[in-house]
N, C-alpha and C positions, 0 to 999 in steps of 0.2 A: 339615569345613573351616569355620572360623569367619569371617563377613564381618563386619565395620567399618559403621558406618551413615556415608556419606560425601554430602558437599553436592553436587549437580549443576547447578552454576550459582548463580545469584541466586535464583531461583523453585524450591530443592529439595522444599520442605514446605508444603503444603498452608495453615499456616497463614501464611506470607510471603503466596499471593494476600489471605489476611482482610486482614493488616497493608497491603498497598501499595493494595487498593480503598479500605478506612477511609483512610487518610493522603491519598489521592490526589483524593480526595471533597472532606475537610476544606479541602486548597489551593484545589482547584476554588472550592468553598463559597462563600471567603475572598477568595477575586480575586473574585468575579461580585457578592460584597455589595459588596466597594470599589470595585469599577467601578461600579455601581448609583448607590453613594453618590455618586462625583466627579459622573458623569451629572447627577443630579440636582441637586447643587450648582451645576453648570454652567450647566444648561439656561436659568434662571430670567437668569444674570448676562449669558447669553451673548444672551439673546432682549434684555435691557435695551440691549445693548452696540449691537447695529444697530438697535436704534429710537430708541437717541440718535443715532446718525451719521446716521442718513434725516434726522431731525430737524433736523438740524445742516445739513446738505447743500441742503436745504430749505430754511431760514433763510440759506443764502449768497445763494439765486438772487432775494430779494425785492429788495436792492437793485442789482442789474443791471437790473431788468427795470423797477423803478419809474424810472431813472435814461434808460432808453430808449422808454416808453409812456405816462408821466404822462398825455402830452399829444393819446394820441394811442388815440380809439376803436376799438371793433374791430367795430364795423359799420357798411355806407356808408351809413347818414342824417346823417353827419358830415360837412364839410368835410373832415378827413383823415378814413381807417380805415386798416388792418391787412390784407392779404391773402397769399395763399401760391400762388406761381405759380414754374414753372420750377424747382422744388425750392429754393427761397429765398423769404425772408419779403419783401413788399417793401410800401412806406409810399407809400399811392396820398393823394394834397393834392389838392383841389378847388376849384378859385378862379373867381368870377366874372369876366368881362370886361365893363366899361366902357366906354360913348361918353363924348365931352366934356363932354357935361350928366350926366355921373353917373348913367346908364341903365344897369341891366342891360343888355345885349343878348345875354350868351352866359355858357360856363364852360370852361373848361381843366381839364383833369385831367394829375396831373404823378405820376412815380413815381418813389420815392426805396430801392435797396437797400438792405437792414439786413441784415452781412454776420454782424457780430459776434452780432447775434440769430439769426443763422440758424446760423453754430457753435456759440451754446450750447444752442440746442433738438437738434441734433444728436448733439454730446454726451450727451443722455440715457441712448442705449444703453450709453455706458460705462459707469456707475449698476449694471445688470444689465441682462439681455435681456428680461426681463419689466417693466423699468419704462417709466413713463407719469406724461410730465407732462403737467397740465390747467389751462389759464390760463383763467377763465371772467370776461362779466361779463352783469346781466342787464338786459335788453333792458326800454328803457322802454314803447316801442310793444303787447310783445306781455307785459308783465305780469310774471306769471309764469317764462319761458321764458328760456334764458343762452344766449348763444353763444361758444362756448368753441375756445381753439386748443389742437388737442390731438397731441401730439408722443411719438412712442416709437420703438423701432428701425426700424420699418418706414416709418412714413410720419409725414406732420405734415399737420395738415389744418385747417381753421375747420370746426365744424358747431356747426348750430342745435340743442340738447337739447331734448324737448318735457318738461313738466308732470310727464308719467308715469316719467321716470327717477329713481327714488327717490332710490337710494345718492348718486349724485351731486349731485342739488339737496340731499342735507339734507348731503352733507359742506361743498359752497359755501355751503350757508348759514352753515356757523359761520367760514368763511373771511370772506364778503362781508359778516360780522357783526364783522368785525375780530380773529377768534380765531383759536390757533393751538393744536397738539395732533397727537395720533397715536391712529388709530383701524383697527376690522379691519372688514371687512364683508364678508361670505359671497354676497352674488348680484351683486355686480358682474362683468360678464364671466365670468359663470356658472362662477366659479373663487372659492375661500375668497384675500383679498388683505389686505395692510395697508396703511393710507394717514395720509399726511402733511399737514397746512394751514395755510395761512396766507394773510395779506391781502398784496395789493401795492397801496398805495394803493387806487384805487375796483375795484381787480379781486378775485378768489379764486385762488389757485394751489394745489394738489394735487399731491404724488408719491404714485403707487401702484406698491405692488410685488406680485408673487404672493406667497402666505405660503409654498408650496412650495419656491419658489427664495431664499425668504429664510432659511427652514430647513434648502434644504443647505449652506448653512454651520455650522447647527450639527452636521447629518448628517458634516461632515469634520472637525468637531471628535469626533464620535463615534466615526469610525475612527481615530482619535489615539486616543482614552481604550481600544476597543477592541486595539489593537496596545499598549498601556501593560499593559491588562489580561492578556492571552494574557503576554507577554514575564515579567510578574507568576505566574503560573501555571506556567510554565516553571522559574523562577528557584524560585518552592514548592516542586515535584516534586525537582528539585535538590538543592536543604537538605534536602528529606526524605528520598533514600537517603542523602545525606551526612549526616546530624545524626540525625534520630527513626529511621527503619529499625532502623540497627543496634540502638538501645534498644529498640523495638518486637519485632522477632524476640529478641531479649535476653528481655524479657518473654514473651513466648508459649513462649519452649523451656522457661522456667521452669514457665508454667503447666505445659506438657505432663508436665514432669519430674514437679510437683507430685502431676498426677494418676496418673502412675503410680507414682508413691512410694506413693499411698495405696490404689493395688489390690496392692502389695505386702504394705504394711502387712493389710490386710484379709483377703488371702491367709496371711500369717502365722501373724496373731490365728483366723482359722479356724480352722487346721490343729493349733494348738495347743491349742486347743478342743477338739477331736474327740479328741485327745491323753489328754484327762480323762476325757471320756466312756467308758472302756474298751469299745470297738467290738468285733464281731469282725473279725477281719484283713483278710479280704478285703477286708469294708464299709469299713474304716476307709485303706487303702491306695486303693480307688478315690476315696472323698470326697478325697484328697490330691491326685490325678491331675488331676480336676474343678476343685477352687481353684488349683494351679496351670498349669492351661491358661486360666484365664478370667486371670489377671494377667500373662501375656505380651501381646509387642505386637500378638500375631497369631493369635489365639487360633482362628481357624478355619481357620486350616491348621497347630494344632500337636497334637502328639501326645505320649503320655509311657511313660516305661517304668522299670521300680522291681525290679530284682535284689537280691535276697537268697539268699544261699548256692546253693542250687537251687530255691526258688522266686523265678520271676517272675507279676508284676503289671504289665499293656499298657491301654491307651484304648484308644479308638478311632483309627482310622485309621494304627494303627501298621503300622511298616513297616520291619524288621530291616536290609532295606537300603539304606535311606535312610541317608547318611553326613553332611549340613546337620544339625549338632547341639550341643548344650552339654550338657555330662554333669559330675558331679560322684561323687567316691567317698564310699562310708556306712564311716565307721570306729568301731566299737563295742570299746572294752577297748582302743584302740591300737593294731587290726588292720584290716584293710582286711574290710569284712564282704557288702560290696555296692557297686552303682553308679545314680545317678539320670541320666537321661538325658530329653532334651527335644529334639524334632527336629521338624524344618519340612519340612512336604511341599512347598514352591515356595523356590525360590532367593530369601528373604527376608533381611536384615539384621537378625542380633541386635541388640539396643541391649546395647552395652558401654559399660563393666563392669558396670550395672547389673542385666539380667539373671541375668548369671553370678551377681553378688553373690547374687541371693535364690534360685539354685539351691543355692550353696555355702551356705548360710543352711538352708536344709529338710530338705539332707542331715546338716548337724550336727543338728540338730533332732532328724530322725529317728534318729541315728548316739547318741546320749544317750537319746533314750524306749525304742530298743530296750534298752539298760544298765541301764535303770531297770526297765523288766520283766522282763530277765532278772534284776538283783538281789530283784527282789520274788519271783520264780519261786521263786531259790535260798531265800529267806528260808520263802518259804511250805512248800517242801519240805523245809527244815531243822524246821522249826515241824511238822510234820505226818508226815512220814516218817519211816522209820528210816536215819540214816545209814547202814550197813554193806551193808543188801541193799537197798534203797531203796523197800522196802516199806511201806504206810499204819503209823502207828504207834499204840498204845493211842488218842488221843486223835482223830484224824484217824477211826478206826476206832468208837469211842463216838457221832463226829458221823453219820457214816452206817449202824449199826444202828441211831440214832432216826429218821431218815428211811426207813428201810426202815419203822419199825416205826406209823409215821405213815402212811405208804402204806397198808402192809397192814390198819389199821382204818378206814380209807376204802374199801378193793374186798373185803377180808376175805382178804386175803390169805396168806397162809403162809409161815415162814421159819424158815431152823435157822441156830443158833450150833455150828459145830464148835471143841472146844479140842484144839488136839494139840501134844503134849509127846514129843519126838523121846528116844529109848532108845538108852544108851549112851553120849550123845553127849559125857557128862561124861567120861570115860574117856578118850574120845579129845583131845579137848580138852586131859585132864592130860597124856596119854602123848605125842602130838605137837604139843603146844604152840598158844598162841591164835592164832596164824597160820594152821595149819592149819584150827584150828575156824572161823575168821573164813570163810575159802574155802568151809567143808562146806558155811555157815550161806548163804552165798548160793547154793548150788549148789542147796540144801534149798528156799530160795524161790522160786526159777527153775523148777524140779519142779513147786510146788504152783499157782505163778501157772500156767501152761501145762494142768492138769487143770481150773481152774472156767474157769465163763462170762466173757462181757468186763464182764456185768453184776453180777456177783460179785463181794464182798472177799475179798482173803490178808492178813493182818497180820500184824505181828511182834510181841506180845503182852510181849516181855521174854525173856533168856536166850535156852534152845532153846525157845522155847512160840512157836507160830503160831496165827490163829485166823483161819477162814473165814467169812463170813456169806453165805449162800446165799438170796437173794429169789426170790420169786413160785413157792414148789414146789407139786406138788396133794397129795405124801402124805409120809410119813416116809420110802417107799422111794425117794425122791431122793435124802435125803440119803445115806442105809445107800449107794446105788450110788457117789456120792461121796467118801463113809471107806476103802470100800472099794478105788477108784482110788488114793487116798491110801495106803496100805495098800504097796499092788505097786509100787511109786514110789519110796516110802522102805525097801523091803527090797532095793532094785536096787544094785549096788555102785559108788560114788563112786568115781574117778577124779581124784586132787588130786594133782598132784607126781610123779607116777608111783607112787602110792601107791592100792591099793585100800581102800578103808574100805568097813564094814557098818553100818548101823542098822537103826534101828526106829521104832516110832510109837504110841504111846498114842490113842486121839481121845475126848472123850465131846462128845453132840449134844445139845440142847437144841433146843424145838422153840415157836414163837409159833405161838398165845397158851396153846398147851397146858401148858408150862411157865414160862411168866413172860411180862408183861406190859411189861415197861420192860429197860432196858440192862442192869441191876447187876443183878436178877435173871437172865437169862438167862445173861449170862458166869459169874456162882456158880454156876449149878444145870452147865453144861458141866464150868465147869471138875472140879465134885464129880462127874459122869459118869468123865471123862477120869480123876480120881485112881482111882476103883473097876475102870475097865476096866487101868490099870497094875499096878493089886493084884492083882487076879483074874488076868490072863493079857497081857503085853505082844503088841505088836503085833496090838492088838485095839481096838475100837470098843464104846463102849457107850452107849444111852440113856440119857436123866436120865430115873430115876422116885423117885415122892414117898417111899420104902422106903429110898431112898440117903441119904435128909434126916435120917432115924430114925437109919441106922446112925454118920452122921454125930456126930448129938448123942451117942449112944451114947459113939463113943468119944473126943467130947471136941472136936476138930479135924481139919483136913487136913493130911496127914501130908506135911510138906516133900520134895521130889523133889531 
């Protein structure tokens, strides 16, 4: 049963997780540098932004305050001062009392509320909860030393600062020096603060803020750029299944295609390789098995299987009954000659057609190299055999008595040429016709083939003439036991058509190296045996001896049969 490779969602392939982490990275990336950048852009405009408004706000309260204390000190060696009683500021006046002659005699002290001064030092808290205003002036009596009215959410109070208060005496100095500015300083109220100054007429005043609480405002401007950035992030991932994904997986099925187009390819190129190399069978059908199991998709649970007529060729891990498979037919001549088969031991998804294609691809392959060896086969055996009984022929037969004859002067081997020349058989031949002789002649070769070894040649020499070459004997009476078989063989009566026929058999032997040393002498010297033993006595064998050669020249030639 063939399965489909089918998508299981969004996240089917392995490499859709590459594609959505890479893509999903890049947005991430993308939003956290822009958010980065805005931040930073921010930060610098947004720190200027409230330390001009402090500044600003600052600069409002000098002329209220100059407009309400000009005139009036903030410690009692004055005829008036400034004090803070009852949770209101109030303006204590000191006047002498007079007799008639213009005598001291006494002083009155008179107090005057300051309502409006008391709601805008209150007011401060509004500012932030961390701010602090500081109205300071410095004390002529003790020098060095301010006493300053000091106002924040909690309380408002007059206190004396002594010497040792750094931050303070050096901010009032550039206040009390008629300056005005925006500065930070780290040990005040043992907290990092920013502060504000300026003069009011002969005094200093100061806003201080914590720098914490003046930074979370930037801090809620950062959860603004944060919620900008996320919402940015969200909107990436978005466009990204919607727009890049599908290009992305677009591209990687490509890659993947790619790459297995080129274990195809490579699987191919192999196997046609091996194609050239004329393997023997077995070797060459399993190297075929091995390349293609390595260029399926699943190569360690697949298996193969390669039918031909009645043989078969299996891998490993075959399994007849496994039915998950792709199979293809080997058609050789037009005919159905075999089957390729490829099966998956686990319930795997072919990749179609793909696949299939380079199944049906190896079995053409193979379904044409099998044609081509068999045409070389036939060619080689048209070339080399005798068409009619299909026996070696002269030539095929000259290549292997020099290889025998090559052997045997390397181990000193020994070998006979039998010639034999079949009696009668022209007779019958005329009398029942080339048909008939055609069947004796193979019936005659089937005889002789069946008497030698498998090591041994039978040839068919020409006409009725066969010739045996018989390797590795230890004496002459192998071959004599072999003429002799030949003999009982060829006098046995043929069965053709329902016709009994009778022959006979001439043979003469020749023997290496005793009688000839090379091809053409030993087939002369047999076949001048063979003519003396037909003259002397049909159906009869006889040695080649040098005496034969005498009578030969003697009378001229060999006498045509």
């Amino acid at each position: 049963m063939l399965k489909f490779p089918l998508g299981h969602g969004l996240f089917s392939k392995c490499d859709d997780y590459k594609v959505i982490i890479a893509g999903s990275l890049s947005v991430v990336g993308l939003a956290l540098v822009a958010g980065i950048a805005v931040y930073s852009l921010m930060k610098p405009q947004i720190e200027s932004a409230f330390s001009r408004n402090m500044e600003i706000a600052l600069k409002n309260k000098p002329h209220f305050f100059e407009n309400q204390t000009e005139k009036f000190p903030m410690y009692a060696h004055h005829d008036s001062f400034l004090a803070w009683a009852d949770n209101q500021l109030i303006l204590h006046i000191k006047k002498d009392v007079l007799d008639q002659y213009e005598q001291r005699i006494g002083s009155i002290t008179t107090e005057k509320r300051l309502p409006q001064l008391t709601s805008y030092l209150r007011e401060i808290k509004e500012i932030s909860k961390s701010a602090e205003l500081i109205l300071c002036e410095t004390l002529e009596v003790a020098g060095q030393e301010m006493i300053c009215l000091l106002s924040n959410a909690h309380f408002v109070k007059f206190e004396q600062l002594p010497s040792e208060v750094r931050e303070t005496k050096t901010l009032m100095s550039y206040a009390l020096d008629g300056k005005s500015g925006i500065t930070s300083m780290n040990e005040y109220r043992q907290v990092p603060v920013v502060a504000s100054f300026t003069p009011v007429g002969s005094l200093g005043m100061a806003l201080i803020l914590d720098k914490e609480e003046l930074c979370s405002a930037m801090m809620e401007q950062g959860k603004i750029i944060a919620a900008f950035v996320f919402v940015l992030i969200i909107t990436g991932l978005l466009l990204l299944f919607w727009l890049i994904l599908p290009l992305m997986r677009k591209l990687a099925h490509s890659e993947r295609k790619a790459r297995e187009r080129l274990k195809e390819c490579q699987c191919l190129h192999g196997i046609r390789r091996d194609m050239e190399h004329n393997l023997p069978e077995e070797e060459f059908y399993q190297k075929v098995m091995v390349r293609l199991i390595k260029a399926m998709q699943f190569p360690e649970i697949t298996s193969v299987m390669i039918k031909l007529g009645d043989k078969q060729f299996v891998s490993d891990r075959y399994n007849k009954d496994l039915m998950h498979r792709l199979q293809a037919q080997i058609i050789v001549n037009g005919e159905a000659y075999g089957w390729l088969q490829v099966i998956y031991s686990e319930e795997r998804p072919f990749w179609i057609p793909e696949e299939q294609d380079l199944i049906d691809t190896i079995a053409s392959d193979l379904g044409r190299w099998i044609e081509q060896n068999q045409t070389k086969q036939r060619i080689t055996q048209m070339a080399t055999h005798d068409g009619l009984t299909g026996l070696p022929n002269r030539y095929l037969l000259h290549d292997r008595i020099k290889q025998v004859l090559a052997h045997g002067r390397r181990t000193h081997e020994q070998a006979a040429v039998l010639f034999i020349d079949l009696d009668r058989f022209k007779s019958i031949n005329d009398s029942q016709g080339h048909a008939i002789g055609d069947l004796l002649l193979q019936e005659v070769a089937t005889r002789l083939a069946a008497i030698i070894r498998s090591a041994d040649t039978v040839a068919r020499h020409g006409g009725d003439e066969f010739i045996i070459l018989l390797q590795n004997i230890t004496d002459s009476q192998e071959a004599k036991v072999v003429a002799q078989k030949i003999l009982n063989e060829l006098t046995q009566p043929f069965h053709i058509h329902g016709k009994e026929l009778h022959i006979g058999g001439s043979i003469g032997i020749a023997l290496f190296p005793h009688d000839g040393d090379d091809v053409e002498t030993l087939l002369r010297n047999s076949d001048i045996a063979m003519y003396h033993a037909k003259k002397s006595d049909r159906n009869s064998y006889r040695f080649f001896s040098p005496e034969m050669n005498q009578k030969i020249a003697e009378n001229g030639s060999v006498e045509l049969r």
